[in-house]
Backbone bond lengths (Angstrom), bond angles and torsions (degrees), N, CA, C in turn:
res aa  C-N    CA-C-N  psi(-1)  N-CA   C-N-CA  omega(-1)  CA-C   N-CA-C  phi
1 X - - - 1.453 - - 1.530 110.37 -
2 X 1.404 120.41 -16.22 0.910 144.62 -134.84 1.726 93.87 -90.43
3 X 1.791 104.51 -62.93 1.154 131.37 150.90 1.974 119.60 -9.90
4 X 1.642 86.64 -80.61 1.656 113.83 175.59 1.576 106.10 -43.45
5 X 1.212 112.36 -58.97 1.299 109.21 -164.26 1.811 103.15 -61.10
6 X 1.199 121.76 -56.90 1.584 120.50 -168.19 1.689 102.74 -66.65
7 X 1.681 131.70 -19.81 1.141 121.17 -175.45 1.914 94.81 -67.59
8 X 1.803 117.75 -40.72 1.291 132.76 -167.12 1.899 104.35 -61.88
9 X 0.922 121.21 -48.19 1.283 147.55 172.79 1.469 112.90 -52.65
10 X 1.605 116.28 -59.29 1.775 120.25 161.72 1.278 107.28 -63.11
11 X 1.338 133.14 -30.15 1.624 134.62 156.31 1.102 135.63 -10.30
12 X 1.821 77.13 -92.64 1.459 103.74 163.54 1.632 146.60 -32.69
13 X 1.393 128.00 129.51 1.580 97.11 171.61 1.415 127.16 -128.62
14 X 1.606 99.46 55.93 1.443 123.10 148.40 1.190 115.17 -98.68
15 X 1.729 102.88 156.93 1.609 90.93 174.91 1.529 118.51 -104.02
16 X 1.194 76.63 -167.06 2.114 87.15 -159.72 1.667 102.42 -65.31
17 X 1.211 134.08 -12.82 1.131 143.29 152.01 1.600 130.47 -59.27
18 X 1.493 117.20 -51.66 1.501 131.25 142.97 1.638 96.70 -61.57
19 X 0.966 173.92 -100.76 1.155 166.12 -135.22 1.649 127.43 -24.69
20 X 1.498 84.11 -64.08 1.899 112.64 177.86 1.501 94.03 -82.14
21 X 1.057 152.47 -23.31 1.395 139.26 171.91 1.272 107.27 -85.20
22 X 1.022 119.36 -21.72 1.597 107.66 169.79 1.527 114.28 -77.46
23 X 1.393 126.22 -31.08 1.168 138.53 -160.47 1.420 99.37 -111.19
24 X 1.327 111.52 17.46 1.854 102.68 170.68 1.269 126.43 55.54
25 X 1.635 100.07 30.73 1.250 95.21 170.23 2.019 117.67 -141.37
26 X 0.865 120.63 -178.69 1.648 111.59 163.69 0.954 115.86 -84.86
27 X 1.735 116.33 152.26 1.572 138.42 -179.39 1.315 103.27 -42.35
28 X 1.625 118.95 -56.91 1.476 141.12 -167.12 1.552 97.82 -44.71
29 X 1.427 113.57 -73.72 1.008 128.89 168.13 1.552 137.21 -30.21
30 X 1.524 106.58 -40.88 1.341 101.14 166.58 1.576 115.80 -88.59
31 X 1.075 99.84 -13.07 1.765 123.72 173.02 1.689 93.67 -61.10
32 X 0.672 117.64 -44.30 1.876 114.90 -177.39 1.463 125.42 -88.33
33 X 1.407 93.29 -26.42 1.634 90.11 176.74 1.949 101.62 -81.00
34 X 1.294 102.89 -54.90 1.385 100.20 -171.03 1.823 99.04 -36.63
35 X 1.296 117.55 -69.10 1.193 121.89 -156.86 1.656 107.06 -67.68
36 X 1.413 110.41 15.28 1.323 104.67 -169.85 1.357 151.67 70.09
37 X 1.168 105.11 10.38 1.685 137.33 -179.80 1.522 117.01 -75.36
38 X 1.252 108.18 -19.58 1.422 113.10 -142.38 2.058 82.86 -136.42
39 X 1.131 128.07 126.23 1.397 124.98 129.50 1.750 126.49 -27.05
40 X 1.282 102.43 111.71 1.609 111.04 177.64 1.586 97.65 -70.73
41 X 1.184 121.32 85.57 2.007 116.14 163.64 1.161 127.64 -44.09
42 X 0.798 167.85 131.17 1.830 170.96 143.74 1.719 84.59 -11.20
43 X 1.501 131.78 -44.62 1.116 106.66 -167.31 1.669 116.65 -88.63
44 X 1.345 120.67 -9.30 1.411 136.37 -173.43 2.058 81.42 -87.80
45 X 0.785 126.27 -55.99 1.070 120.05 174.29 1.414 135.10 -24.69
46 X 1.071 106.80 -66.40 2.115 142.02 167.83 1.051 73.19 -59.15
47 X 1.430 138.63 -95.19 1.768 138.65 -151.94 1.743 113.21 -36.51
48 X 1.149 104.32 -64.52 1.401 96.70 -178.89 1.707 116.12 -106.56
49 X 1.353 113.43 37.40 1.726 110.89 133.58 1.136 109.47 -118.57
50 X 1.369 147.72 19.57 1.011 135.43 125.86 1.835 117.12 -82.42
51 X 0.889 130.03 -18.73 1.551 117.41 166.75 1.749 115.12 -77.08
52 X 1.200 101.30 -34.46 1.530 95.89 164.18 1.394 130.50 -113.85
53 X 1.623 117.14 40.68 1.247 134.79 178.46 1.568 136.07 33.35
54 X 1.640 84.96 39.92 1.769 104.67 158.99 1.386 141.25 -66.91
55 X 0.740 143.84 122.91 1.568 158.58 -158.60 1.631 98.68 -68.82
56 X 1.233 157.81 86.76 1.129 132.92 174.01 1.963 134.74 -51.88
57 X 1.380 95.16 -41.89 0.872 110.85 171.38 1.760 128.74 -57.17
58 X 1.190 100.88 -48.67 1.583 129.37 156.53 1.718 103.30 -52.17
59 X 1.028 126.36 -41.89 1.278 120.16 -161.32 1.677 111.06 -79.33
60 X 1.590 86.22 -39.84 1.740 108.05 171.31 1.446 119.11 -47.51
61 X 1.262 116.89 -39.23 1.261 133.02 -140.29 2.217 85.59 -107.85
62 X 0.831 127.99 -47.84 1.341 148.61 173.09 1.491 104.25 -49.18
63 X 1.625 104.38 -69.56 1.554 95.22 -174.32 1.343 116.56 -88.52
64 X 1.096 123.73 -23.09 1.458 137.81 -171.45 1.436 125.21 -90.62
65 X 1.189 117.53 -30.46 1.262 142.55 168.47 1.511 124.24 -86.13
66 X 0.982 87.62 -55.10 1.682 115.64 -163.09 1.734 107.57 -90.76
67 X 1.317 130.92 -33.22 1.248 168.40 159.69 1.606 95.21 90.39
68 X 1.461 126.99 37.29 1.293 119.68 155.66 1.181 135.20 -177.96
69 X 1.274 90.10 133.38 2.080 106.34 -167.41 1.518 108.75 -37.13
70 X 1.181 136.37 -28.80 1.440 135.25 -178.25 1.359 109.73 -69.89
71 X 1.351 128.03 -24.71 1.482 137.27 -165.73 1.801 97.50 -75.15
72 X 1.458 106.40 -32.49 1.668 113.04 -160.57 1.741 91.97 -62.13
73 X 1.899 137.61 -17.74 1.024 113.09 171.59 1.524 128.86 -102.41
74 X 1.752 98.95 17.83 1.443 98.86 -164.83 2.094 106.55 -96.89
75 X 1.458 90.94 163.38 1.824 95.80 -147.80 1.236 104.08 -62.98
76 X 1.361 120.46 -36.63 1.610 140.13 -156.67 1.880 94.04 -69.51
77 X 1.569 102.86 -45.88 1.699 95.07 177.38 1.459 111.97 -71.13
78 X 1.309 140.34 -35.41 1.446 151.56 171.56 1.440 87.93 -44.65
79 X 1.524 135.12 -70.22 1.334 134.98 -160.24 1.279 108.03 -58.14
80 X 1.068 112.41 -52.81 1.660 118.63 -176.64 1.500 140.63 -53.74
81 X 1.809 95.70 -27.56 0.688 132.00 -165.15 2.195 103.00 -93.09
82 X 1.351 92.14 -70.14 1.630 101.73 154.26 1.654 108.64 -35.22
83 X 1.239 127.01 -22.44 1.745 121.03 177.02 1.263 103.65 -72.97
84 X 1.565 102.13 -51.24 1.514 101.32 -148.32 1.551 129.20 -30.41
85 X 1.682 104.39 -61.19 1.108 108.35 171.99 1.450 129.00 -82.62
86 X 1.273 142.12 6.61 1.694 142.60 117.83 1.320 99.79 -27.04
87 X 1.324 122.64 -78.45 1.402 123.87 -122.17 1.861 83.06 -88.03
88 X 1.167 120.87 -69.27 1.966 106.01 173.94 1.947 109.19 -27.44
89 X 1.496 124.63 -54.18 1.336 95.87 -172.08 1.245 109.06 -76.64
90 X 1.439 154.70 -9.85 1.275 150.15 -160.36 1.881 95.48 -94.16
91 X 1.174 103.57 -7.90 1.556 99.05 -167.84 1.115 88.66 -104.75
92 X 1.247 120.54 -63.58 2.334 115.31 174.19 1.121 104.87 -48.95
93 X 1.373 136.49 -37.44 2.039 123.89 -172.00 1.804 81.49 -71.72
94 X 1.015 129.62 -76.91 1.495 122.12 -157.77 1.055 123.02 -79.32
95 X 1.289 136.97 32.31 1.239 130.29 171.63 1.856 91.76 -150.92
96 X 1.636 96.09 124.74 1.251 121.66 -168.51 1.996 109.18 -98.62
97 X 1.158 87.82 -3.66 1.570 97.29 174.30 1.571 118.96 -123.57
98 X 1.114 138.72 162.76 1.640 146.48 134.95 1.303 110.06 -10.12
99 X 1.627 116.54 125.87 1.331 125.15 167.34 1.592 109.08 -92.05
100 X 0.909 114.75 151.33 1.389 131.22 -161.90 1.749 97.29 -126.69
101 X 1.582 118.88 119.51 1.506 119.48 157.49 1.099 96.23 -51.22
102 X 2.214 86.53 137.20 1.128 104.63 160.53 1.646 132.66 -87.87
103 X 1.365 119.95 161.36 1.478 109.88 -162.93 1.821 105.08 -92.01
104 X 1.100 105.46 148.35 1.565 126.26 -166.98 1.857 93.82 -24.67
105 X 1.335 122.07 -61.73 1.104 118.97 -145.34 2.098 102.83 -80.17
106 X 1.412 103.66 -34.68 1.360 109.05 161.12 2.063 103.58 -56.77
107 X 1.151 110.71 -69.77 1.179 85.53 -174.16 1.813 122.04 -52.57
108 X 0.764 140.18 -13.09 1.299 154.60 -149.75 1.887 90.87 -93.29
109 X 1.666 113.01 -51.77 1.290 108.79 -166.85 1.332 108.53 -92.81
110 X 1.331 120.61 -6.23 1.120 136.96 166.31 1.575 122.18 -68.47
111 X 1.573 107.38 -42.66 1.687 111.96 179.07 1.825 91.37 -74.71
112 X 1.403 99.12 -58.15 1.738 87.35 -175.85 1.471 120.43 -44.77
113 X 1.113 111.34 -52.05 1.688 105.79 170.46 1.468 124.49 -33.00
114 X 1.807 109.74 -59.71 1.241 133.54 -164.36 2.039 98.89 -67.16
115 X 1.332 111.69 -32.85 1.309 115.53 -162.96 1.653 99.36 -97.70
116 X 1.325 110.84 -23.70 1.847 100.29 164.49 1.488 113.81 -89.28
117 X 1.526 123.83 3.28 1.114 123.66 146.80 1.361 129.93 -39.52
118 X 1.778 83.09 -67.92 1.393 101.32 -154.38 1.671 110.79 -74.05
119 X 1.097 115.13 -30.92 1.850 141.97 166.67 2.083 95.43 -39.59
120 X 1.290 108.84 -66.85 1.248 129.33 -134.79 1.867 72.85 -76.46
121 X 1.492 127.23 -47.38 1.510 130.17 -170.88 1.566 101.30 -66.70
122 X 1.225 120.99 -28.35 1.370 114.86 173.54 1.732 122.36 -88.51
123 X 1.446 113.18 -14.92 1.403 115.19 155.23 1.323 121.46 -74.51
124 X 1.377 115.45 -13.76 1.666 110.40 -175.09 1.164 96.69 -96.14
125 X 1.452 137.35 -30.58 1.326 147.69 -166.17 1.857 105.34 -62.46
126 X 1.326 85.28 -65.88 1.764 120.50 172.01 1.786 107.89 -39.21
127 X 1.192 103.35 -70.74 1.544 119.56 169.55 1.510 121.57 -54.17
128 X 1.203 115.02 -36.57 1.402 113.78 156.27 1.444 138.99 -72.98
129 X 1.353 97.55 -24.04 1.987 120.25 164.85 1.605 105.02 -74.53
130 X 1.133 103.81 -47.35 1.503 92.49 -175.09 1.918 110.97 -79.78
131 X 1.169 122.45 -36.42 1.198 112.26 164.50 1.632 125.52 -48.34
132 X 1.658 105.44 -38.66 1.521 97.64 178.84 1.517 108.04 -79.33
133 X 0.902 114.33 -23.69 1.865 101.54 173.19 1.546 126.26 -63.39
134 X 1.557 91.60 -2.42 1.683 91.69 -161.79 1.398 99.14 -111.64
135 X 1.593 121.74 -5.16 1.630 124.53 162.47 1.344 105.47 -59.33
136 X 1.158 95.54 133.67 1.797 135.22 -171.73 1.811 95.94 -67.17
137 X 1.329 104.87 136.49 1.316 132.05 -167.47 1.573 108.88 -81.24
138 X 1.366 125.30 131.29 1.456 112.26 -168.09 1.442 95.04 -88.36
């Protein structure tokens, strides 16, 4: 997280002074965590992804999941992520019983499904950008 936060921080274009005052804390202080001096707290945490408008959840899912902080800016996790909560209530409104994990090979045809979706929405997307660029200029 540690990572995430200083890529958010070189980002940013406040300084590390506006930074830690936004996040309730001292310059010194964020001066140590970035550089690693300092224990990242659960509460320095909350403090500065909300001062530099990090997603926590997203972030979780990036480093923890994913095993890396660079993933937290890529589009396909933004999309996926934007499902989540659609796709959980459409499954509790319609389903009147207990969900049951799915087994390796269901999930397996399930990500493939979900990921030639999402491919096939970015060729039509793609194909439609490039067609309008290619209308003739009045």
């Amino acid at each position: 997280m540690r990572d995430l936060i200083r890529d958010r921080i070189d980002r940013d274009g406040r300084s590390l002074v506006e930074i830690a005052t936004i996040a309730g804390m001292s310059r010194r202080a964020l001066g140590r965590i970035i550089a690693g001096q300092k224990p990242l707290r659960l509460v320095d945490l909350k403090q500065l992804s909300e001062a530099l408008g990090i997603d926590r959840a997203r972030a979780v899912i990036a480093i923890d999941i994913l095993g890396d902080w660079t993933a937290y800016d890529d589009p396909v996790l933004c999309i996926l992520m934007r499902l989540f909560a659609p796709v959980c209530s459409k499954v509790d409104a319609g389903a009147d019983f207990p969900i049951e994990p799915l087994t390796a090979a269901a999930e397996e045809k399930f990500a493939n499904w979900l990921a030639d979706i999402l491919v096939a929405n970015q060729e039509q997307i793609r194909k439609r950008r490039d067609d309008f660029v290619k209308l003739p200029t009045l």
